[in-house]
C-alpha positions in Angstrom: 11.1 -21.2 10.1 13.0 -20.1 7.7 11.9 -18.5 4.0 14.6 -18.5 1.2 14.7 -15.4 -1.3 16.3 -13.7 -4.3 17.7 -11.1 -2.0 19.1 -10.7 1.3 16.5 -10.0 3.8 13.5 -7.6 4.6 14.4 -4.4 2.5 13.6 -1.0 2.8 12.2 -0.7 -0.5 12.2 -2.7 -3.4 16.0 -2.4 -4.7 14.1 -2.6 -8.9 12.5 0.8 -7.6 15.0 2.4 -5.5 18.5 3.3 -4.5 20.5 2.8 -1.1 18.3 0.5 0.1 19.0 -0.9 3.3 18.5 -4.5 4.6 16.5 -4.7 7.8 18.3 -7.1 10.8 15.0 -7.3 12.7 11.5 -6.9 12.6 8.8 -7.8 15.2 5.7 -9.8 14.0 3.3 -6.7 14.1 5.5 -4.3 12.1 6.0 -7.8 9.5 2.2 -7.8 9.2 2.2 -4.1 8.4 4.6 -4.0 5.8 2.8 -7.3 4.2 -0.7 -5.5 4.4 0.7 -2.5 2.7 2.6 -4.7 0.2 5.4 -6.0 0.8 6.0 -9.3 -1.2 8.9 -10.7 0.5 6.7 -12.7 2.6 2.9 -13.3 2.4 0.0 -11.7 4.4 -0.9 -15.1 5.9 2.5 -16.6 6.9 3.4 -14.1 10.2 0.1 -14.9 12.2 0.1 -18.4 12.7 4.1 -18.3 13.7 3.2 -15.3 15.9 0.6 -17.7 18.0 3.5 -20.1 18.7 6.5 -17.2 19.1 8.0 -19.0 16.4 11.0 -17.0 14.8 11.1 -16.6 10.7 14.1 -15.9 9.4 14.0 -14.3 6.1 17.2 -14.9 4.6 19.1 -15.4 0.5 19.8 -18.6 -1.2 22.7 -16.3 -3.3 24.5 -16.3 0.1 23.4 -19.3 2.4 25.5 -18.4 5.2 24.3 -14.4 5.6 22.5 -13.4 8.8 19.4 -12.3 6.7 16.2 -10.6 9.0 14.9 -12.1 11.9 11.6 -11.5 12.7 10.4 -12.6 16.3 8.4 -10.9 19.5 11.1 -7.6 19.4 9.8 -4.7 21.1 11.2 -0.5 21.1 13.0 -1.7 18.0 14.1 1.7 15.7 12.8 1.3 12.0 14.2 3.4 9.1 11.6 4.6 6.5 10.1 1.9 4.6 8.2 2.1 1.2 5.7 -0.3 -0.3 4.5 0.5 -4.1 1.3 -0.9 -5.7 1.6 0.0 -9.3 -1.0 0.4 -12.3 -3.8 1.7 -9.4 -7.4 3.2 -10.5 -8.6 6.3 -8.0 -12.4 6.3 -7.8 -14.3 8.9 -6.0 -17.5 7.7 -5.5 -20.2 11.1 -4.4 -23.7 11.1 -3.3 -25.8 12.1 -6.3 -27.6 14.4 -3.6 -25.0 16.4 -2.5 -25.9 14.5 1.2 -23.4 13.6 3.6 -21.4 10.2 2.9 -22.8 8.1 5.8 -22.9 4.7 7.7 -25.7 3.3 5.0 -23.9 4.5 2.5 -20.9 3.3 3.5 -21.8 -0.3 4.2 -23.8 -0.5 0.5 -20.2 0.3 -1.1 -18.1 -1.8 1.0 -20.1 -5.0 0.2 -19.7 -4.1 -3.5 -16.4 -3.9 -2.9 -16.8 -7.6 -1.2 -19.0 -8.9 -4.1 -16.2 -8.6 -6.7 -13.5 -9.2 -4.1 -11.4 -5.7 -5.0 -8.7 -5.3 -2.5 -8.4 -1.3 -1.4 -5.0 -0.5 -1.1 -5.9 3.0 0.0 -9.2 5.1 1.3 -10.2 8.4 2.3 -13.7 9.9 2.7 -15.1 13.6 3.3 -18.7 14.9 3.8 -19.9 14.0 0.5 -17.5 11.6 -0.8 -15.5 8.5 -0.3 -12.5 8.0 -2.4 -10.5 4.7 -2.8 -7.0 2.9 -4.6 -7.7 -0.4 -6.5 -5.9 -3.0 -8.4 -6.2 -2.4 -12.2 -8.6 -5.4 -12.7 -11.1 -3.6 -15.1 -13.4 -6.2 -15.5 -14.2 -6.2 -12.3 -13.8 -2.0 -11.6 -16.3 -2.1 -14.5 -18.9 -4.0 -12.8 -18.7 -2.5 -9.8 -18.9 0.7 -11.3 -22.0 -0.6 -13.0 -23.7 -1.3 -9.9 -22.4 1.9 -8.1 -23.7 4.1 -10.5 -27.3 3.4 -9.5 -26.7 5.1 -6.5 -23.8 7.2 -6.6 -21.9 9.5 -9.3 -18.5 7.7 -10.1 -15.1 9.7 -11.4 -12.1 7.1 -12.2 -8.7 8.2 -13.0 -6.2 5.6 -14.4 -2.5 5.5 -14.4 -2.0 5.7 -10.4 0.7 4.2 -8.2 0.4 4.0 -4.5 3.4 4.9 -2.2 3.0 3.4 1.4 5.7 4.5 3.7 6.0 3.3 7.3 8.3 5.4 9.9 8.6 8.0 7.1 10.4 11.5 7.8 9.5 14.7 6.1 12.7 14.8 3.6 11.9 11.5 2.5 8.2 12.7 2.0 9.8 15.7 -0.1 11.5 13.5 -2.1 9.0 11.0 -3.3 6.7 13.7 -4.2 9.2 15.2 -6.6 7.5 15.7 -10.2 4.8 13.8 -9.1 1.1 14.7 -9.4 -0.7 13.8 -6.0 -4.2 12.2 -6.4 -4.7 11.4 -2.9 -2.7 11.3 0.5 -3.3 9.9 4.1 -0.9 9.9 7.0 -0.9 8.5 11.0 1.6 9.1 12.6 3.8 6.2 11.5 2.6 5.2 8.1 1.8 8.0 4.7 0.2 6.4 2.3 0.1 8.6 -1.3 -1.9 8.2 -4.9 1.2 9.9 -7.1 1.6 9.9 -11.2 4.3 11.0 -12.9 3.6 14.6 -14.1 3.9 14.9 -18.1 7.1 16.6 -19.2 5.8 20.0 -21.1 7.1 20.5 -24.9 8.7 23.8 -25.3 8.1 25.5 -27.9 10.2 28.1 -29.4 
């Protein structure tokens, strides 16, 4: 299978975004279905399963230059990954605390997932503590207002506009460093092979003299 793009390959970032972005020869079917579910729009979420059933290969490659090896992505194995970075832009952070001050638990948890479900808002990003779970959406505000709405019968909201998430796969601690340059951090999660981060762009100070 074979999908045709503007570009020539799986990048390393989006080259709009970024400089020295690299293209990426290879990719195995789980690490493709990663970088989708994180955002990657070079191929959609749904396409890499159903070829991975069947070990079909899916070569991503540029209709600019026809005859360019493009990725491959297949059943690789031990393959060595650069860092990779997937933005979602125009993101809303909501913290979402017991009213209580009681711990954030199971019940809690399943009442605001299936909110979440009712008005079908994708979470790009999570992260809970004792008394409150915290989440990245999509700037959809009619729907982040009804949800709210219903939320707010149970919990105490906070929103704060203006976000962008930063996923980065196989990230190293300069690269880290760099991304969070003049950047205000609303949220961050790591594993040990993928960071995700809330950042906004810090507001340059007037000087006065």
């Amino acid at each position: 299978m074979v999908i045709w793009k503007d570009v020539s390959g799986v990048l390393t970032a989006d080259p709009r975004l970024f400089d020295n972005v690299q293209k990426l020869d290879k990719l195995s079917y789980q690490e493709a279905i990663e970088m989708t579910y994180y955002g990657a729009t070079v191929i959609h979420p749904k396409t890499i399963k159903p070829i991975q059933n069947k070990s079909i290969p899916l070569y991503v490659k540029s209709f600019l230059d026809p005859d360019a090896e493009g990725t491959i992505i297949s059943s690789f194995s031990d393959l060595n990954y650069p860092p990779v970075v997937m933005v979602e832009k125009n993101q809303i952070l909501l913290k979402i605390t017991t009213r209580d001050f009681s711990f954030v638990v199971e019940s809690h948890l399943a009442m605001i997932f299936d909110l979440f479900a009712k008005y079908r808002i994708k979470i790009n990003m999570m992260r809970n503590s004792a008394i409150s779970f915290s989440v990245s959406v999509n700037n959809d505000t009619g729907k982040i207002d009804s949800l709210c709405a219903e939320l707010e019968a149970n919990f105490n909201i906070s929103r704060q506009d203006g976000f962008q998430v930063y996923t980065v796969r196989h990230f190293t601690d300069q690269m880290i460093e760099h991304l969070k340059e003049n950047k205000l951090i609303g949220m961050e999660d790591r594993t040990d092979k993928t960071l995700q981060m809330a950042v906004k762009d810090i507001p340059l100070m007037t000087l006065k003299h």
